[in-house]
N, C-alpha and C positions, 0 to 999 in steps of 0.2 A: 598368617605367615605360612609358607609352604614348607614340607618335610625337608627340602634340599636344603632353605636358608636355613633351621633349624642344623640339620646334620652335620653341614659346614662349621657356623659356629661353635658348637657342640664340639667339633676336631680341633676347629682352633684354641676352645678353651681347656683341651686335655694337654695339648700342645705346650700351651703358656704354664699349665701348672706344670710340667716334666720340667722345663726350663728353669722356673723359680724356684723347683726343690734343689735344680744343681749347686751343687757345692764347689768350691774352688780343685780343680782335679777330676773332676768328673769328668768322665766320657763320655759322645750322643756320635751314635751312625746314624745319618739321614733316613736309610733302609728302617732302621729299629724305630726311628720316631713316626714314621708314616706308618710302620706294621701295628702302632701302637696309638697309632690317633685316628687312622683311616685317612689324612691328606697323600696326596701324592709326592712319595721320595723326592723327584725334582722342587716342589714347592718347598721343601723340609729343606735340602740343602742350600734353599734360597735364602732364608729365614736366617740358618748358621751362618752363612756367610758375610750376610748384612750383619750378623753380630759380632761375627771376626772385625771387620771393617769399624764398629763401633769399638771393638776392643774387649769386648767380652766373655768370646772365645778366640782359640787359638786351632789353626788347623793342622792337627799332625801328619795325616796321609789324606790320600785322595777322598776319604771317603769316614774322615773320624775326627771330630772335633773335641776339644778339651777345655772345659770352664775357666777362666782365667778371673785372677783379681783384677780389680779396674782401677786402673793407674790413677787417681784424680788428679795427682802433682803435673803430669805429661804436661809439655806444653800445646797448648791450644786449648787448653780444660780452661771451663767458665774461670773467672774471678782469676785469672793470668793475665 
């Protein structure tokens, strides 16, 4: 395996843990998650945003996402 697959994965798996520690109310800048995993800001806010769109966070300004609780009742959630 080369240094690049290794380093990539490596950012993505600091990544996934920043994420999993957030608690409901937390805050993530795309800028701070990338300063902090070494991915590229634009991939960070790609990642947020597909998690907005899941429901997971919430975007408060252009550039600051906010952990949200995950509705399970919503409609369109499984077993509805």
């Amino acid at each position: 395996m080369d240094s690049i697959t290794v380093s990539v994965n490596d950012a993505f798996d600091r990544f996934e843990r920043r994420l999993l520690d957030m608690q409901v109310g937390d805050r993530m800048r795309p800028a701070d998650a990338a300063q902090d995993t070494g991915l590229a800001p634009e991939l960070c806010l790609r990642v947020l945003a597909g998690l907005e769109k899941a429901g997971l966070m919430q975007r408060r300004d252009e550039d600051c996402f906010v952990r949200r609780r995950l509705d399970l009742g919503a409609a369109g959630a499984p077993g509805r």
